[in-house]
N, C-alpha and C positions, 0 to 999 in steps of 0.2 A: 430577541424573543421577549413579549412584552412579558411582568413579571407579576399581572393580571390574570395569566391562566387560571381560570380553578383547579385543583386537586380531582377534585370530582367529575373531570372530564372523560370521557372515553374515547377509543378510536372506531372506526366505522365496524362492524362487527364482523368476525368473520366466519366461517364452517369449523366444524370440529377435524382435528388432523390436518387442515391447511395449517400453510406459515403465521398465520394471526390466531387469534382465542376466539372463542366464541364470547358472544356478549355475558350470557349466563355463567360459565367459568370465569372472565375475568373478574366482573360485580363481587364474586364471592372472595376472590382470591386479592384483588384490591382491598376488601374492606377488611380483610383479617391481616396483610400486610400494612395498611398505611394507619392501622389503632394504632395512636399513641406515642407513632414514629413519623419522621420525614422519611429515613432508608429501612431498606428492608436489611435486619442484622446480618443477611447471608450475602450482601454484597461483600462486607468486608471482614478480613481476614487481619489479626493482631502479628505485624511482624516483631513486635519490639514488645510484651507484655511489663504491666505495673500499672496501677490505681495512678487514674488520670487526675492532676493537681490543678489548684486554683488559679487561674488565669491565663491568657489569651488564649488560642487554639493557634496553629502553626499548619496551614497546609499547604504542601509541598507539590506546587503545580507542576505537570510535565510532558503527560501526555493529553489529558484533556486542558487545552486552553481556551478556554469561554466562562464565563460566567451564567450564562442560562442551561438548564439542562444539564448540570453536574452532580450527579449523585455525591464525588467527594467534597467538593463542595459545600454541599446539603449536609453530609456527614459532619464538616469542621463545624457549621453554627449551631448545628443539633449540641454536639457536645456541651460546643462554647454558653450554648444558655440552659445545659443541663449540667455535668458533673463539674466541668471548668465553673461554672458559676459566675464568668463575666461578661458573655453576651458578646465581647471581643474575638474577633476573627482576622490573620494577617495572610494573604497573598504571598508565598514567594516563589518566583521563578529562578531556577539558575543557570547563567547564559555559558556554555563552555562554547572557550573563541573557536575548536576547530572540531566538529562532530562528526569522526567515518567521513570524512571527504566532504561535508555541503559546501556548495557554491552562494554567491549570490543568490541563486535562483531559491532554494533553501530558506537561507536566514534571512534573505530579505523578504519572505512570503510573510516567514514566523514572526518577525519582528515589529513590522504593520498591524499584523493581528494583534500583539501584543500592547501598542502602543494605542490602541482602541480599545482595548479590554482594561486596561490599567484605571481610567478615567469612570470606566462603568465601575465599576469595583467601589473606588473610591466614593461614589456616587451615594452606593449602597451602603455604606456606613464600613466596609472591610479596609486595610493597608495593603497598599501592593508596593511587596519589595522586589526591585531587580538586582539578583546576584550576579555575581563572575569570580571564575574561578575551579577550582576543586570542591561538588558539593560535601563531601566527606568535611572539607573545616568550614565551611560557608553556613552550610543549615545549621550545626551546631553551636556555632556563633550565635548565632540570629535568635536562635530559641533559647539561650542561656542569658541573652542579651536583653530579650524580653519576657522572661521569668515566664517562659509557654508550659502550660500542663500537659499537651498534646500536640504531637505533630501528627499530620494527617497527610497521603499519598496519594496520587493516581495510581493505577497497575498498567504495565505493560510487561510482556513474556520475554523480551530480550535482555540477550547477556549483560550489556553495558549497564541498561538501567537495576537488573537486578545486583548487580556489584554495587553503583551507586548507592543503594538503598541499605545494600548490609554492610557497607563501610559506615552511612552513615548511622546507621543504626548500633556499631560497635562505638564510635565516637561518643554516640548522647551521653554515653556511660546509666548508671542503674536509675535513674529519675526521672524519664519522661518514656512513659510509651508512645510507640509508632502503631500507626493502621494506616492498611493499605484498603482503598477501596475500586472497585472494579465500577469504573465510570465510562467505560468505554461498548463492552460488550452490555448485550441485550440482560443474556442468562450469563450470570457470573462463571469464569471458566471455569474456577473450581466447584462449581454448582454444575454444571451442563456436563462432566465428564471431569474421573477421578483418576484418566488414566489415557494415554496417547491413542488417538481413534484412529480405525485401518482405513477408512473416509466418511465422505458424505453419508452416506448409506447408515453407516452406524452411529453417527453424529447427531442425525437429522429427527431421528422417533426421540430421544432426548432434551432437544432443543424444542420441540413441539411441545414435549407434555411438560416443560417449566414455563412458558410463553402465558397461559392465565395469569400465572403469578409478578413476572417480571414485566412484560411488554404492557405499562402502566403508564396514564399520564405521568407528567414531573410536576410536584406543588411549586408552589415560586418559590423565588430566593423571597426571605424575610430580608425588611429592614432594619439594620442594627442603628444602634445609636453611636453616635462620630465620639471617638476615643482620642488619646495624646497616649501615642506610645512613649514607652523607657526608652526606645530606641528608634528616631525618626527615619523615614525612611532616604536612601537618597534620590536628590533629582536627578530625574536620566536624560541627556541631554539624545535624543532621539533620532535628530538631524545627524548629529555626530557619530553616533551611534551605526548607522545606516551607511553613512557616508564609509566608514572603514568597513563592513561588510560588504559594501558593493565594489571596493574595491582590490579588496582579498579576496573576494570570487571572481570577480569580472571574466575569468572565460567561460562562466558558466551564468551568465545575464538573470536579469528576472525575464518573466512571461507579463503578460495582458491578457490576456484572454480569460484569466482566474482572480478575482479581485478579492485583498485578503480580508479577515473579519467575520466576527460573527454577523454581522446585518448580511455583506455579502453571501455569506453562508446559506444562510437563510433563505436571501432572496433565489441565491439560483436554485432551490427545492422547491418550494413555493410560487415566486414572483411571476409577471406576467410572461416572462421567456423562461421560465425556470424547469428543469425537469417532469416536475408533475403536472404542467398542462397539457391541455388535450392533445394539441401537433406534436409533443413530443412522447407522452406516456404511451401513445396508442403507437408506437412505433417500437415499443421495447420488446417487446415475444418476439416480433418477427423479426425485427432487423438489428436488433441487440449486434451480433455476430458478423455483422457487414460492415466492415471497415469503409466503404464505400458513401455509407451513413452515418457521420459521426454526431449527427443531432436525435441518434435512435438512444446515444448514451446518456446516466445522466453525467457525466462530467464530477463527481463532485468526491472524488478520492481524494484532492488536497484537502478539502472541509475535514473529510475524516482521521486523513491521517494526521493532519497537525491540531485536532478533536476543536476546532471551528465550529464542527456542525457532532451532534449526538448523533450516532446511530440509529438510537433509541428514537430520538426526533424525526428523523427521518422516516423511517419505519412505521410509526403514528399517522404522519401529513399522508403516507403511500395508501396507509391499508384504508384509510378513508374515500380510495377511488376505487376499492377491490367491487363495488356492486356493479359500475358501469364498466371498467376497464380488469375483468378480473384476471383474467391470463396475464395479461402484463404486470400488477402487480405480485400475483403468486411467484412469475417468475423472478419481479425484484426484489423481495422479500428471501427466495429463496440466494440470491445471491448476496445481499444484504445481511442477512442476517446466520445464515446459516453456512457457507461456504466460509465470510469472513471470520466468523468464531469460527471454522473450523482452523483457519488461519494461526488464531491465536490457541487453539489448544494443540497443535502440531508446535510452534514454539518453545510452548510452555511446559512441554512434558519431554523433548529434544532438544535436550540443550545446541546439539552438533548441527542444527535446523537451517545452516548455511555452510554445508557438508555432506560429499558423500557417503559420509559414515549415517548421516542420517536416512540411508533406502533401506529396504527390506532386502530381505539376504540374497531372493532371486534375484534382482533386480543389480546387487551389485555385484553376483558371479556371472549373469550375461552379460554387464558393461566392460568386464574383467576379462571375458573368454572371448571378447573380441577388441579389447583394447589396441592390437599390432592391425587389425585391420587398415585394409589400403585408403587412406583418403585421398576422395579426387579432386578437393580442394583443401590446403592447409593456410588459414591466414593469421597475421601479427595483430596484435590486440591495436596496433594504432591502424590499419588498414578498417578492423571493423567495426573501428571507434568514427572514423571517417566518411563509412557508409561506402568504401572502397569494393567492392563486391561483385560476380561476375551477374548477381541474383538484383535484378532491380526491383524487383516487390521487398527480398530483406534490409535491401540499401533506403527506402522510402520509411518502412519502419522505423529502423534507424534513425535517420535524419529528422525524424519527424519527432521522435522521443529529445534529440541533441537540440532541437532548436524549437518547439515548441515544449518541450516539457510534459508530454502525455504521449504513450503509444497508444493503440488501438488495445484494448483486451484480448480481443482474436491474435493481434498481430504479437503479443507479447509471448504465445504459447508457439506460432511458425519461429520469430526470432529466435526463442532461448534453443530450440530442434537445432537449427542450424549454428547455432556455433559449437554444438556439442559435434554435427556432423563436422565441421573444421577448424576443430582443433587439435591437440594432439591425444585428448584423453578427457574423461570425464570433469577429474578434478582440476584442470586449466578450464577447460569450460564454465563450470560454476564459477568458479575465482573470477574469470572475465565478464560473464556474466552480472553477478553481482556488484561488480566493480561501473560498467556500465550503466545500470540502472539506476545504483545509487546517487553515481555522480550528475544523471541530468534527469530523473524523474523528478517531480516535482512532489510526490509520493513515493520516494526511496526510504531506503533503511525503515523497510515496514513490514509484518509478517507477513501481506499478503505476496511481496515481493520475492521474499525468502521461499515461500511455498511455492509459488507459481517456478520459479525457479529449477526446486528439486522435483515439482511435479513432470514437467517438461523433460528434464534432463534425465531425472530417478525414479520414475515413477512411482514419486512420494501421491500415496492416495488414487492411484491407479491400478492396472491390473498391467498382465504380460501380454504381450502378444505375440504374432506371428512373429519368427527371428529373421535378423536379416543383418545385412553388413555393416560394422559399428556400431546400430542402435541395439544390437541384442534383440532382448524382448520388452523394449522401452517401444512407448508408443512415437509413429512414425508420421510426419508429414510434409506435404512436399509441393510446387508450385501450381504443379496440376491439377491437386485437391484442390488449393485454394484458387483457382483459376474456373472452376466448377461449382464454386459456392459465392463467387462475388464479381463485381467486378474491377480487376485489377488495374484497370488504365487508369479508371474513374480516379481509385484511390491514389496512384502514382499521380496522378495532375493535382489532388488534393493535395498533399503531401509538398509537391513540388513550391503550388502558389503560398502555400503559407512558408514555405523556408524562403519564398522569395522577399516574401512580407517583412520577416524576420531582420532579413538582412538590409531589406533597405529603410526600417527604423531602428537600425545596428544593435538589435536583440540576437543577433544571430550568436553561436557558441561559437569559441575559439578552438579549432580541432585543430592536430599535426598537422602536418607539413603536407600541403596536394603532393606535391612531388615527391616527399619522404613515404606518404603512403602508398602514390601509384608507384612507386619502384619495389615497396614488398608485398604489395597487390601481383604484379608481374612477375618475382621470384617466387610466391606462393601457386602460383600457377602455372609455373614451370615443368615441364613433364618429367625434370628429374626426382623433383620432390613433390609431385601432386598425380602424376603416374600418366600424365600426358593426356589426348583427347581433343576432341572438338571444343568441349567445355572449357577445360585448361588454357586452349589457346586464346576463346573467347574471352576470357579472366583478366590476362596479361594484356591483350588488346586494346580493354576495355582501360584496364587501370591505368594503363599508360597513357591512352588518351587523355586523362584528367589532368594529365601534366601539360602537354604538348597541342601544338596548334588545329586549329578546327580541320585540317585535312586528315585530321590521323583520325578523328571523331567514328567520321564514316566508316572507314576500317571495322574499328572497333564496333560499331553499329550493328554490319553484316554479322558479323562474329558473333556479338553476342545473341542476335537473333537467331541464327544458327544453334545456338543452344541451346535456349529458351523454346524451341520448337519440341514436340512431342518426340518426334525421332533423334533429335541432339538429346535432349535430358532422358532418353535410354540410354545414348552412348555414352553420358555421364555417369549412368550408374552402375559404371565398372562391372557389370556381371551380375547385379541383384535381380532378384526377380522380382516385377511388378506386379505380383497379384496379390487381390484382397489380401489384406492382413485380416487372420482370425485370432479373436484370445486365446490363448494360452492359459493354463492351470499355475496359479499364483496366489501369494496370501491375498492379495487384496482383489476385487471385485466394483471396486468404486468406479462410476463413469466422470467422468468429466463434462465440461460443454463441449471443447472439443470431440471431435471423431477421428478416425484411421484415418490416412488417407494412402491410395494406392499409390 
């Protein structure tokens, strides 16, 4: 992002109550926010209080990694050439070698970005330091080392980073304040909602009437003048660096398809093939939700969640197509910006937000009152790690997350359904779940993940609905729905050629054992412990064929078509009854984008 922007730029204007401001609201609310300041003082929040001392400024990269488009950022040089009084500003990131499970695919995304970022930085007159280690003795160090006045933060809602931050905030000991600034969300979370929202619904009149104030251009980064720190930084040897990430991941590859870096970032929102051109923007209202379409998406959840790309930025580039393409940006706007903060104030006000302790009380007595419910398929976390499954639309999901590193959005809220439907219980479900995602989404261990999760499974931010066997009054869906809204084959040959891709530029992931899972594929489908059926036996059939030679295939074919047929997936469903699901009277009233499905 060139660093040429004016300050005084605006985005395309929008209607009063849509997802953007109106020109006349923002004008006013720009000029009384940006007197006198780079940030508006209500993004950041003082974790660490005391009278900020002379010399360098210290900010503690983590969640936004970029250099353009960072409000903390903008925060650390604001100080640095105001109370610090030295105009010095220092970068540091800190690398901890094994984070909640990333793979290759992970830190080698993050690491690229970062080795592009570090260069610009330096460029701009700041020090960029790369840590490792424990940040609790690392930042401390660093900023005792170079006599910092201030150390400055990104925000994020998860538990890890919040420990991080108040260990190391115990560590500084009584002489440097900490601030945390909210560089990620539009409207700061603790700005947009002072308290855990029941969903969108109640989220959204909120996040609208702060949107004049907040959804502002970004002034540029100033240039500082090049300094000689007390404490040089050191060189990272990057090659090397890389080399042992990719090989302490390696069953979990990097991707191609997502190129890391802010320019990347960028380009895929803007560039000639980027999100917000015409062949793709004008395909977002309608075909958002078809897996079928994966050029209706824009792709670019890696940018955001390893903070590549600004929300903010995004948001801006979008609402400037809201005159010609409006439906499609209201509608990405409202997932952009307002679902995804919902994301983060569901985190942030729940701490348990990757648990079922975090549902609403109905939601966890109907999971409860039918927890002994009959499943008529139970599978092993490596069978559905494997994409071992009697369900070939959930096993393409799958696969497709395992080896390309992005599911379908749609398909993320059918997945999470069904492993709640086989498993043994809610709370192995999330556990699996989560476990699954993190380890090969290329955007894991993120709130939106975390939500989408307990959404599907808890209906965190949803309502009840009709009851029904296992799912309670959790909302329900099933192949036949999504067999009525898309098309499934289309997506299974999608899904199929890029795992073929995968594999034979040996990006493919390294799953268990074919054979270790088509044999608890098989015993999961067993009618002693899955209660028998046509389904059942197609399951077994099916899994075993993945071990065993092509005649057994066919078998397994019959079988599972058999299933997959309208009258087999009644005989699947043990006794439920297939009609409309109706809501049900519950605290929450939120819709989703998903729907029921019979």
């Amino acid at each position: 992002m060139s660093s040429k922007r004016k300050a005084t730029e605006s985005p395309a204007a929008g209607e009063d109550g849509a997802a953007g401001p109106s020109s006349k609201k923002q004008a006013a609310a720009t000029g009384a926010a940006a007197a006198g300041a780079l940030v508006n003082p209500k993004r950041v929040r003082v974790l660490k209080p005391g009278s900020i001392g002379k010399g360098p400024v210290v900010y503690w990269m983590s969640r936004d990694q970029r250099m353009a488009d960072n409000w903390a950022l903008l925060h650390a040089i604001e100080k640095a050439q105001g109370e610090a009084g030295s105009g010095q500003v220092a970068v540091a990131f800190n690398l901890v070698p094994a984070f909640l499970g990333a793979g290759a695919r992970q830190f080698g995304f993050m690491l690229r970005g970062l080795r592009q970022l570090a260069p610009r930085l330096e460029a701009q007159g700041i020090r960029f330091y790369l840590l490792k280690g424990d940040p609790a003795q690392t930042l401390p160090q660093l900023v005792q080392g170079l006599g910092a006045g201030l150390l400055v933060t990104d925000y994020s809602p998860l538990r890890l980073g919040r420990t991080w931050r108040d260990q190391v905030c115990a560590a500084l000991g009584p002489g440097v304040p900490v601030h945390e600034v909210d560089a990620h969300n539009v409207v700061p979370v603790w700005v947009a909602s002072e308290k855990r929202e029941v969903g969108a619904r109640t989220l959204r009149p909120k996040i609208h009437k702060a949107l004049p104030e907040f959804l502002r251009e970004f002034p540029p980064v100033p240039q500082l003048a090049a300094w000689t720190p007390a404490v040089a930084p050191e060189a990272v040897d990057w090659d090397g660096l890389l080399a042992e990430v990719l090989r302490r991941g390696a069953d979990v590859p990097e991707v191609e398809w997502c190129a890391p870096g802010e320019a990347a970032a960028l380009e895929a929102l803007t560039g000639p093939r980027g999100f917000l051109t015409p062949a793709r923007l004008s395909l977002y209202d309608t075909k958002r939700n078809d897996p079928a379409t994966p050029s209706a998406l824009s792709n670019l959840s890696p940018y955001l969640h390893f903070g590549q790309l600004a929300p903010q930025r995004a948001a801006l580039e979008a609402a400037k197509h809201r005159a010609k393409y409006k439906a499609a940006v209201e509608s990405y706007l409202e997932e952009l910006v307002v679902r995804r903060e919902l994301a983060d104030n569901f985190c942030h006000y729940c701490s348990t937000y990757d648990s079922i302790e975090a549902a609403a009380e109905w939601a966890r007595e109907s999971l409860d009152k039918h927890r002994t419910d009959k499943r008529e398929f139970l599978y092993t976390r490596d069978q559905l790690e494997s994409g071992a499954t009697h369900d070939e639309l959930w096993n393409a999901a799958q696969l497709e997350m395992v080896h390309v590193g992005k599911m379908h959005g749609f398909m993320r809220m059918y997945w999470a359904k069904k492993i709640l439907e086989w498993t043994q219980g809610p709370e192995q479900a999330i556990e699996w779940a989560i476990y699954l995602n993190d380890r090969y989404e290329l955007d894991g261990r993120d709130p939106g993940g975390y939500t989408g999760v307990l959404w599907s499974m808890a209906g965190v931010h949803d309502m009840g609905w009709a009851e029904r066997a296992v799912f309670g009054k959790i909302r329900y869906m099933n192949y036949n729905g999504c067999k009525r809204k898309f098309d499934i084959k289309a997506y299974v040959a999608y899904v199929s050629k890029a795992v073929a891709e995968a594999k034979a530029k040996g990006r493919a992931a390294k799953l268990p054992s074919a054979s270790g899972a088509a044999a608890a594929a098989a015993a999961a489908a067993a009618p002693s412990s899955a209660g028998g059926g046509a389904a059942a036996g197609a399951a077994a059939a099916k899994a075993k064929a993945k071990a065993e030679p092509k005649e057994a295939k066919a078998a397994a074919g019959a079988a599972a078509a058999k299933a997959k047929s309208p009258k087999g997936e009644k005989a699947a469903a043990a006794g439920t009854k297939r009609k409309a699901a109706k809501p049900a009277k519950a605290a929450s009233s939120s819709a989703s984008s998903g729907s029921d499905d019979d």
